[in-house]
C-alpha positions as a LaTeX table, in Angstrom:
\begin{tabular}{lrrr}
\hline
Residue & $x$ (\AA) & $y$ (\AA) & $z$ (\AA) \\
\hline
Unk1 & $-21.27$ & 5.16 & $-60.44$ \\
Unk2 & $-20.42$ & 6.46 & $-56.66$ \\
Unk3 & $-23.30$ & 6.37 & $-54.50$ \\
Unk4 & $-22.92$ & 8.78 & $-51.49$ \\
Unk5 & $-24.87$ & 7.36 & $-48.31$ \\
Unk6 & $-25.50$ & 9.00 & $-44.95$ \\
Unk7 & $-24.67$ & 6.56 & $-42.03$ \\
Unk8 & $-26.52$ & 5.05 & $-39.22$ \\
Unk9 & $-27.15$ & 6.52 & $-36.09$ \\
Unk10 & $-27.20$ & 3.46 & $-34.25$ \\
Unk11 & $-24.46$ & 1.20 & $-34.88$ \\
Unk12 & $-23.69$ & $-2.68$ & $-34.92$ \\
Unk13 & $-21.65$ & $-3.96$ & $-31.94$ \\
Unk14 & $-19.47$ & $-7.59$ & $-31.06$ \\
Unk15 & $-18.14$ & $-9.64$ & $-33.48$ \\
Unk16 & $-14.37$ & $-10.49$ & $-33.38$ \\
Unk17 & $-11.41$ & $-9.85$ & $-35.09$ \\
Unk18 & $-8.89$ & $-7.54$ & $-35.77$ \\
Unk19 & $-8.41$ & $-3.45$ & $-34.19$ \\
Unk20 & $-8.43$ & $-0.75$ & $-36.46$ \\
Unk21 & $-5.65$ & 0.05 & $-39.37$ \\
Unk22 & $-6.52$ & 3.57 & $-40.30$ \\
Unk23 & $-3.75$ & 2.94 & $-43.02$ \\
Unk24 & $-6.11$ & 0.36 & $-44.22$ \\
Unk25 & $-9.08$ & 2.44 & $-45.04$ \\
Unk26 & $-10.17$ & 3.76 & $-48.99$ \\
Unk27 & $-8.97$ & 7.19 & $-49.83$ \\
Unk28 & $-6.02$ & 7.27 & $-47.95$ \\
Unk29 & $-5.56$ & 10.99 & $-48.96$ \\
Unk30 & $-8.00$ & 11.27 & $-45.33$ \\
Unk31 & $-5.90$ & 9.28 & $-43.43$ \\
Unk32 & $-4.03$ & 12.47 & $-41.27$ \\
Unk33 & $-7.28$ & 13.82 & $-40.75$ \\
Unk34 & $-9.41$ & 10.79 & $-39.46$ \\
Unk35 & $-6.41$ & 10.37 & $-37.16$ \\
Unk36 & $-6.82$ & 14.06 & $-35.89$ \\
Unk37 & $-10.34$ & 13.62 & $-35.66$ \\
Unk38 & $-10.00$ & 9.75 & $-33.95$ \\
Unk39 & $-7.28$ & 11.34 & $-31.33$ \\
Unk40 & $-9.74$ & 14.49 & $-30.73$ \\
Unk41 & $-12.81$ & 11.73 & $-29.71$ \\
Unk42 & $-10.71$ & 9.09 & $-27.75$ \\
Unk43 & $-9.43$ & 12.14 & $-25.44$ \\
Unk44 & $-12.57$ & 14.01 & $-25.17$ \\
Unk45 & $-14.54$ & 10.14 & $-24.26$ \\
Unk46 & $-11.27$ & 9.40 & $-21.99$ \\
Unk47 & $-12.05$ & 12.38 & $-19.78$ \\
Unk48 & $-15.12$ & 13.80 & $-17.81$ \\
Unk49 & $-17.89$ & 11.99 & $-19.05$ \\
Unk50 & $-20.42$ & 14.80 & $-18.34$ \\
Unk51 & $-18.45$ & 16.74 & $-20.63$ \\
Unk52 & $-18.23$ & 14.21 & $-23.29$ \\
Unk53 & $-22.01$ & 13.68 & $-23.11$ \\
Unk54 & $-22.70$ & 17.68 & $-23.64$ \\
Unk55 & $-20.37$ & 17.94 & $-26.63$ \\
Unk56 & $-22.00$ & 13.80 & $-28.25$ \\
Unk57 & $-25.17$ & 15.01 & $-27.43$ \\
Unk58 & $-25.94$ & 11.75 & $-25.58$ \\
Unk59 & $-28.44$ & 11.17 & $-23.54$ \\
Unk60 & $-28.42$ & 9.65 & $-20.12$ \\
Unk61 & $-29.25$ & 6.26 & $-21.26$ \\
Unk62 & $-26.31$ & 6.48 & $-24.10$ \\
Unk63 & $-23.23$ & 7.31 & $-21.72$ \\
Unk64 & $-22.13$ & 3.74 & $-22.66$ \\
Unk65 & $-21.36$ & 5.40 & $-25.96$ \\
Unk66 & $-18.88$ & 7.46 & $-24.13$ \\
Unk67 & $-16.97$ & 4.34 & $-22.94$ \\
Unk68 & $-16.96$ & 2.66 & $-26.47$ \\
Unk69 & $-15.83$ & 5.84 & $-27.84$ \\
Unk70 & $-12.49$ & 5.78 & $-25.40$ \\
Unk71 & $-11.64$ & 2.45 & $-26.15$ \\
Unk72 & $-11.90$ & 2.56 & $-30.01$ \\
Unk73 & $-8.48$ & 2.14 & $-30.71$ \\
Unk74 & $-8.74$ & $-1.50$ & $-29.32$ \\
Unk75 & $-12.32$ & $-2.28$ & $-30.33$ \\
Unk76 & $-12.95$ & $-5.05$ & $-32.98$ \\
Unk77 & $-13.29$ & $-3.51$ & $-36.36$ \\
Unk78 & $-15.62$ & $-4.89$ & $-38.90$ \\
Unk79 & $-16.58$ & $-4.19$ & $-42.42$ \\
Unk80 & $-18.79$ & $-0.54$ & $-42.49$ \\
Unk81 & $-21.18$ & $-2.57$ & $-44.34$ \\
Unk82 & $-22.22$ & $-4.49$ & $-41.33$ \\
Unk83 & $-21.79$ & $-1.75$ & $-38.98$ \\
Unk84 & $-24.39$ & 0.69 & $-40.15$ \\
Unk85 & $-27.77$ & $-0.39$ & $-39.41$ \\
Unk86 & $-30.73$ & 1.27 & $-39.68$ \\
Unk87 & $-33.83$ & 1.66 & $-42.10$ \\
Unk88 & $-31.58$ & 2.45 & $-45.11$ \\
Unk89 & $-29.32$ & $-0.55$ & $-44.49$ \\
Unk90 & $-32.30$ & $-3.13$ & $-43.54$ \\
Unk91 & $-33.47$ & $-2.02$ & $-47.26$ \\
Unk92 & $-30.60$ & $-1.76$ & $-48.41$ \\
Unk93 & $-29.89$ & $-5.60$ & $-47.20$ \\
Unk94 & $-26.23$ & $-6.14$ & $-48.36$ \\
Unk95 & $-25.73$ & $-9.39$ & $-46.62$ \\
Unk96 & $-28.66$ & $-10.93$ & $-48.79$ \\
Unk97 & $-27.25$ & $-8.88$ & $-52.46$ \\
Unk98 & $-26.23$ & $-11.72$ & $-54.98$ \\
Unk99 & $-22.58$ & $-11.91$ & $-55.40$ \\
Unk100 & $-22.15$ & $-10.00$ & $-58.55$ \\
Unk101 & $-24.46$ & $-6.77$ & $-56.86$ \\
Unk102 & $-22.21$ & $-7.27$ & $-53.81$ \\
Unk103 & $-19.24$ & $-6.80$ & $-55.62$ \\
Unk104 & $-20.61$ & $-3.21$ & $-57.44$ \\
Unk105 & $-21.42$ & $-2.11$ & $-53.88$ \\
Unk106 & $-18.09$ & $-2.74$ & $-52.74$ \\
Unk107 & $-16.98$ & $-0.69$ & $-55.30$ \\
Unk108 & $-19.35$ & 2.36 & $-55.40$ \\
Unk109 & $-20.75$ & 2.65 & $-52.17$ \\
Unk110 & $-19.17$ & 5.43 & $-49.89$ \\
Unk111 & $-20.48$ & 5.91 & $-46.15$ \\
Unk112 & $-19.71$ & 9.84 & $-45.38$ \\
Unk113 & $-19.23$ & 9.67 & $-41.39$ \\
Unk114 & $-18.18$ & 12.48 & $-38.61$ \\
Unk115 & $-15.43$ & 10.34 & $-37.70$ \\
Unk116 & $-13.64$ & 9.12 & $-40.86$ \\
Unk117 & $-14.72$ & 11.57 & $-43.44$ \\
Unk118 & $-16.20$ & 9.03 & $-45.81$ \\
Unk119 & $-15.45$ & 5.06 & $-46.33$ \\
Unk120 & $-16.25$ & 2.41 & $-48.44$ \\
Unk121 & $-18.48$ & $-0.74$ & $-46.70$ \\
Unk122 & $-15.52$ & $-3.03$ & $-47.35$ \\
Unk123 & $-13.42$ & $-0.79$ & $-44.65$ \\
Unk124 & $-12.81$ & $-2.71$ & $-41.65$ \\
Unk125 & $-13.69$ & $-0.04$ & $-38.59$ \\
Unk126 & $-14.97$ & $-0.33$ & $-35.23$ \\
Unk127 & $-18.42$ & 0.61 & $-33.75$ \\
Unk128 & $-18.76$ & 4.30 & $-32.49$ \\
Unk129 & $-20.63$ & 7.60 & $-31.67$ \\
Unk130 & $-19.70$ & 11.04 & $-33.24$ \\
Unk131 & $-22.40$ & 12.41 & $-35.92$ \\
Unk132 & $-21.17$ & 14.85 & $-38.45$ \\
Unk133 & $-22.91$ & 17.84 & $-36.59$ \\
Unk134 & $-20.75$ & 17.03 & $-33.13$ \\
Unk135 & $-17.83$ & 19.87 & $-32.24$ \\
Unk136 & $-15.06$ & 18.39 & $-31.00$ \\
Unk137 & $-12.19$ & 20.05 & $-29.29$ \\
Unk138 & $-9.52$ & 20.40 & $-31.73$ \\
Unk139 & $-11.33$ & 19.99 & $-35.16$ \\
Unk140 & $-14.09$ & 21.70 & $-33.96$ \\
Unk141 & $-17.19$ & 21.53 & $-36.04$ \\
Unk142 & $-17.35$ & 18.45 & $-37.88$ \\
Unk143 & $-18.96$ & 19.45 & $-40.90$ \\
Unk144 & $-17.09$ & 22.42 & $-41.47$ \\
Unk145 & $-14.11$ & 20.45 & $-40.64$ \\
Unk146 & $-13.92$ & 17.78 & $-42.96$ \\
Unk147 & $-15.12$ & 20.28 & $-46.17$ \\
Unk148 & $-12.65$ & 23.25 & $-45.56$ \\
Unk149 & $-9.48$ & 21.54 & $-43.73$ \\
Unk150 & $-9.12$ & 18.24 & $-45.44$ \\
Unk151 & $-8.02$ & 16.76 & $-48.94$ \\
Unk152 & $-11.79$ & 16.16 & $-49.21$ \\
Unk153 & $-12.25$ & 17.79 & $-52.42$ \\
Unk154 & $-9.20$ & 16.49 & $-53.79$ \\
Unk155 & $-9.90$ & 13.23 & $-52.87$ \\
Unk156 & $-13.96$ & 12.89 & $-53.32$ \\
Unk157 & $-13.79$ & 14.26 & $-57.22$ \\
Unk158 & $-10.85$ & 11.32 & $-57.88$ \\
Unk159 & $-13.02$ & 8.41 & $-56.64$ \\
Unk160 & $-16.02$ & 9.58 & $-58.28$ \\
Unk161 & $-13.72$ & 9.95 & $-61.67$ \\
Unk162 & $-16.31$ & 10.80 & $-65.03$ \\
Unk163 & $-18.99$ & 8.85 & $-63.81$ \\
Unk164 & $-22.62$ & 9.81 & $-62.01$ \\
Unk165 & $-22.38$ & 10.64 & $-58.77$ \\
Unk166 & $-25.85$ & 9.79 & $-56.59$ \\
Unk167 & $-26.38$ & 11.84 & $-53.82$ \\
Unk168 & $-28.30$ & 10.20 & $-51.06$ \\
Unk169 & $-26.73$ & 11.87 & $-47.88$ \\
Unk170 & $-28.65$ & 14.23 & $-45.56$ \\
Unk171 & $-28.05$ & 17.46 & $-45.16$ \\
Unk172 & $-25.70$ & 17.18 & $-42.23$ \\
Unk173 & $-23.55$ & 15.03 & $-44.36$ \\
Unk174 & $-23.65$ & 16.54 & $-47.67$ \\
Unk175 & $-22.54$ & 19.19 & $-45.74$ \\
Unk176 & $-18.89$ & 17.71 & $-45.98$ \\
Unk177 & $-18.24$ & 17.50 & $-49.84$ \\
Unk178 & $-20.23$ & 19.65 & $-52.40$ \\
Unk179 & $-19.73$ & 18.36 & $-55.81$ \\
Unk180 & $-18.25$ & 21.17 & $-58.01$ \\
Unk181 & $-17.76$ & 22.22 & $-61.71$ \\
Unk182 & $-17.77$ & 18.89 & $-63.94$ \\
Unk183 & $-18.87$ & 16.42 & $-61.26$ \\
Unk184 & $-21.64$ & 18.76 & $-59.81$ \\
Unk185 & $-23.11$ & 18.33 & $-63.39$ \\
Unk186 & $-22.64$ & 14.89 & $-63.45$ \\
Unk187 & $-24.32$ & 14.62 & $-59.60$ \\
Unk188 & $-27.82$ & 13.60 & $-58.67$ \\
Unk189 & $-29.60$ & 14.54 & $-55.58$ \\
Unk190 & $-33.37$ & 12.42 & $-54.63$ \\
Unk191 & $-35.92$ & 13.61 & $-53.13$ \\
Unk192 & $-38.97$ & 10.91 & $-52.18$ \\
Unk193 & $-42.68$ & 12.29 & $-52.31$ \\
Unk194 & $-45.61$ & 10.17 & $-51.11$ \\
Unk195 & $-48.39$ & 10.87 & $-53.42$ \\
Unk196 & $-52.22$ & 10.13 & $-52.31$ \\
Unk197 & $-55.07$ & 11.09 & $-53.36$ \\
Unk198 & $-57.62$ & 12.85 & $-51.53$ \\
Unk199 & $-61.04$ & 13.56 & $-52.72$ \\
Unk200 & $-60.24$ & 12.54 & $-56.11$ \\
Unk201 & $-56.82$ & 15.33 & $-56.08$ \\
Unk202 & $-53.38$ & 14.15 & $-55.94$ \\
Unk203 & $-51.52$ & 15.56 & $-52.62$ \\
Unk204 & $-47.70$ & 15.02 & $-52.24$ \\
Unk205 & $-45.65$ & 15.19 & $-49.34$ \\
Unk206 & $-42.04$ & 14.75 & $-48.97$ \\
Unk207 & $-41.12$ & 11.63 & $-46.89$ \\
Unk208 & $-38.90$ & 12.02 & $-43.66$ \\
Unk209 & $-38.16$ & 8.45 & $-41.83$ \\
Unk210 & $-39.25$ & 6.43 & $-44.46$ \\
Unk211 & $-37.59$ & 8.14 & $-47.02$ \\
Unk212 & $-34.52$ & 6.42 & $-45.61$ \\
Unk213 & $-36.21$ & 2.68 & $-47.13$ \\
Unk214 & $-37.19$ & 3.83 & $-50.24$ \\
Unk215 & $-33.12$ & 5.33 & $-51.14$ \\
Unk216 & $-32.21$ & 1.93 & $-49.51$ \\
Unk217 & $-34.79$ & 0.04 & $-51.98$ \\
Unk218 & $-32.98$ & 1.99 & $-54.86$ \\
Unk219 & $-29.92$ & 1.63 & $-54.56$ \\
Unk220 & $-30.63$ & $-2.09$ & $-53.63$ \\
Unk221 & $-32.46$ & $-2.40$ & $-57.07$ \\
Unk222 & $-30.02$ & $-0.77$ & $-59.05$ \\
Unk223 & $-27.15$ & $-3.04$ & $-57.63$ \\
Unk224 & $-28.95$ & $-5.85$ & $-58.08$ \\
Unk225 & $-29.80$ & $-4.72$ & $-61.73$ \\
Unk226 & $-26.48$ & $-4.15$ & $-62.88$ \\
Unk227 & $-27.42$ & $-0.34$ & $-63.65$ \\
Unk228 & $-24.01$ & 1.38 & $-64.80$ \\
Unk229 & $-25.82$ & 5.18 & $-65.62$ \\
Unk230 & $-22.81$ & 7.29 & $-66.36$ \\
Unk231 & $-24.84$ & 10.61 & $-65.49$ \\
Unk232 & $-28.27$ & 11.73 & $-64.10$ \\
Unk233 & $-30.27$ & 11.41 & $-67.80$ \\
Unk234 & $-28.88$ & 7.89 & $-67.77$ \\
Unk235 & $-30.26$ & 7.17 & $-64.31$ \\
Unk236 & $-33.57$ & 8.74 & $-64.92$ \\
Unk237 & $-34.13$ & 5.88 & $-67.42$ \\
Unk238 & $-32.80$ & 3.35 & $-65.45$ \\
Unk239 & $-35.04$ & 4.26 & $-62.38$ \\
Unk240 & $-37.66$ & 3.88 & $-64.70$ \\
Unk241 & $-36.95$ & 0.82 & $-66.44$ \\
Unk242 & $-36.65$ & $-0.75$ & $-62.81$ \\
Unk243 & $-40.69$ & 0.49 & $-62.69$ \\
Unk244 & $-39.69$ & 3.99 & $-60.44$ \\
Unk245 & $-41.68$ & 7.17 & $-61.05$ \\
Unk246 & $-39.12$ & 9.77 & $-61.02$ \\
Unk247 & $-39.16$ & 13.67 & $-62.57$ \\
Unk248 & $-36.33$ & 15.21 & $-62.86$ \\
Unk249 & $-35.13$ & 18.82 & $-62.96$ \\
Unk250 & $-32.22$ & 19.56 & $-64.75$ \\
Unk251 & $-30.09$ & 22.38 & $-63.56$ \\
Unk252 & $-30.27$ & 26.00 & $-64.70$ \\
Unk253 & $-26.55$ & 27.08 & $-64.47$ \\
Unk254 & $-23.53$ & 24.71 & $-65.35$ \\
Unk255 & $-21.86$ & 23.33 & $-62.52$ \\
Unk256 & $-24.80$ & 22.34 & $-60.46$ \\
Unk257 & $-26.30$ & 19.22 & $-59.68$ \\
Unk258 & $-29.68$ & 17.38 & $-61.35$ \\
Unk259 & $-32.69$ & 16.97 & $-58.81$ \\
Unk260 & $-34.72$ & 13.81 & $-59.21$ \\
Unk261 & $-37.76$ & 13.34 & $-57.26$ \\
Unk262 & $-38.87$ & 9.74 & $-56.56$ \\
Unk263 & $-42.61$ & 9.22 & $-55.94$ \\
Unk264 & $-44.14$ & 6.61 & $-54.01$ \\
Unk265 & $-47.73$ & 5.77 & $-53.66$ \\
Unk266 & $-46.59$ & 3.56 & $-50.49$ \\
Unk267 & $-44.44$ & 3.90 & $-47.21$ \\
\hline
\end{tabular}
């Protein structure tokens, strides 16, 4: 099972330790382009800041992002896992997983990120700013970058090999890799919906910030579970079997992904 995660805005800082090895990082198939895309952000955050904060989208009280940014060739690197924070990670909680469910997430989570393309949260990399819908000089638009110039769909469809692939990123990041032919069939996206009832009929919304916690509560559970679905029908059950209401939609046309909609009664 890969499980394909969007990452945190905001970002864990300190710690100590080593700088970043690019050479170190999972699929090193990415490794010339993170370094074009790492070079691109350093020089635009070494320059005029005003500039920098236009193309980051940063507000006034985030130009310290700018500095961090220049600098993240020295920074301290730490695992991705306890970089990303956020609603989905608090859920998520992987510092608290027992060590056999740490272990699975070490091998099938994979962050997707502006700045690296996509890592696992074992890689060792340093705190920073660029979200997947920045242009940069040079690469230009992220998004477009990473899914048309890269080895990203030769190296995506190798580490998800024959097994399910659960899609959990947001648009801006799923954006970067599309699933295609054999592993697009073999690919699950979730939606959440919030049912309640009012005046005795059931009314269903889909869930925006807290949708964030309930993937992170999922993918938590099945960790912890053991859960090894090898496509969508398999994870329908186990969803279930972990006490989830989910409906699925198969898809019409081979080559396309299965749509599973999680429902919650409570945020």
């Amino acid at each position: 099972m890969l499980v394909l995660l969007p990452p945190s805005e905001g970002k864990a800082t300190g710690g100590s330790g080593s700088a970043l090895d690019l050479g170190s990082l999972s699929l090193p198939g990415l490794g010339g382009a993170r370094a074009e895309v790492l070079d691109a952000l350093v020089s635009l955050c070494s320059g005029d800041e005003v500039k920098a904060a236009e193309v980051l989208g940063l507000s006034e009280g985030l130009r310290g992002e700018i500095a961090k940014n220049a600098a993240l060739r020295e920074a301290v690197a730490r695992p991705a896992g306890e970089i990303y924070t956020g609603v989905l990670y608090d859920a998520l909680g992987l510092a608290t997983l027992p060590s056999a469910a740490r272990r699975r997430a070490e091998r099938s989570l994979l962050v997707f990120s502006g700045l690296w393309g996509a890592v696992r949260i074992g890689d060792r990399i340093p705190s920073y700013r660029c979200s997947m819908g920045v242009k940069l000089p040079g690469p230009g638009a992220l998004g477009t970058y990473w899914r048309a110039r890269t080895p990203m769909a030769e190296v995506l469809p190798e580490a998800a090999g024959d097994g399910l692939v659960l899609d959990l990123r947001s648009s801006a990041y799923a954006a970067a890799w599309k699933p295609k032919g054999a592993v697009a069939e073999r690919t699950a996206t979730v939606r959440v919906l919030h049912s309640k009832f009012v005046n005795g009929v059931e009314k269903r919304s889909v869930v925006s910030h807290f949708n964030k916690a309930a993937k992170g509560r999922m993918v938590r559970d099945l960790l912890t579970a053991g859960a090894e679905p090898s496509g969508p029908a398999e994870l329908v059950e186990a969803l279930r079997g972990l006490g989830y209401v989910v409906e699925a939609t198969p898809p019409e046309r081979a080559g396309r992904a299965w749509g599973l909609d999680v429902v919650v009664t409570e945020l």
